[in-house]
C-alpha positions as CSV (number, residue, x, y, z in Angstrom):
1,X,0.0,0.0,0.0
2,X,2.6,2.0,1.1
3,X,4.4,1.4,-2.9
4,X,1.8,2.8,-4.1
5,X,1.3,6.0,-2.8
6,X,4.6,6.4,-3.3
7,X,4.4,6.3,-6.7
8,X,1.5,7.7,-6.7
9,X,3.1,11.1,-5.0
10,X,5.8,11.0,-7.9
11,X,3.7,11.8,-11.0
12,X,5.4,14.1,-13.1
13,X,4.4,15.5,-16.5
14,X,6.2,16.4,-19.7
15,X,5.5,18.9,-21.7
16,X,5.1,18.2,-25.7
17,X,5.6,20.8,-28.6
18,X,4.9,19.8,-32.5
19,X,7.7,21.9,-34.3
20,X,6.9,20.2,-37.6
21,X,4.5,18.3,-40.0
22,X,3.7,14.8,-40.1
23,X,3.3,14.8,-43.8
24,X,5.7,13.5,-45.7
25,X,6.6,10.9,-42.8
26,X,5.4,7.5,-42.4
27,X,1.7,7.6,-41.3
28,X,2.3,5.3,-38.0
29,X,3.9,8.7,-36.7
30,X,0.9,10.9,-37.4
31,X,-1.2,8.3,-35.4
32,X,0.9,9.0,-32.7
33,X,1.2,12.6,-32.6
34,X,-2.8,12.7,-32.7
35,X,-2.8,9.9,-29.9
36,X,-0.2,12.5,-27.7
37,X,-3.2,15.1,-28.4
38,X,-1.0,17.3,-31.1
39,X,-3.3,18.5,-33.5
40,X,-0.8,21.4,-35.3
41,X,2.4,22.7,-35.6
42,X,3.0,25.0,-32.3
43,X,0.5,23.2,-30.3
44,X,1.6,22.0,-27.1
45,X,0.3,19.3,-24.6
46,X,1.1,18.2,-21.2
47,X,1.4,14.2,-20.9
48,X,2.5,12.1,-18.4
49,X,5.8,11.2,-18.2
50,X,5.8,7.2,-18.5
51,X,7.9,4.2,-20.4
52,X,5.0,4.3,-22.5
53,X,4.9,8.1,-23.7
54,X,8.2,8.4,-23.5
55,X,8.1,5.2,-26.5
56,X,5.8,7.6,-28.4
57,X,8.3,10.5,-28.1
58,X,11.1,8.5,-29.3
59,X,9.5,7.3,-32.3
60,X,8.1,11.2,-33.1
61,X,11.4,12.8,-31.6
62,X,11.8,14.6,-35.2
63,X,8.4,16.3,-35.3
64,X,8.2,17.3,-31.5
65,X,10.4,18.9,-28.7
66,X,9.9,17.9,-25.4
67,X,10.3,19.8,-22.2
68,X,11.0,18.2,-18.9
């Protein structure tokens, strides 16, 4: 119980800027830009910051900069 308010407590977010289009790229990485909730160039979203999202961010690194 204890583990998991612990982890709980340590939640932290990222945030997520689209610097450039996803045309012209394979379309698996426009899925995942709409799936981080990007939706144009200059938009900016706050996502959790987990193995999973960080995944996402690694495939999209070249359309998006990310701020700790």
């Amino acid at each position: 119980m204890a583990r998991a308010k612990a982890a709980a407590a340590k939640v932290t977010h990222v945030k997520v800027t689209q610097l450039k289009s996803p045309i012209g790229f394979n379309k698996s990485q426009a899925v995942v830009l709409r799936s981080l909730g990007l939706r144009r160039i200059r938009h900016s979203v706050m996502v959790l910051d987990t193995p999973s999202i960080r995944g996402m961010l690694r495939t999209v690194r070249h359309l998006v900069e990310v701020q700790e």
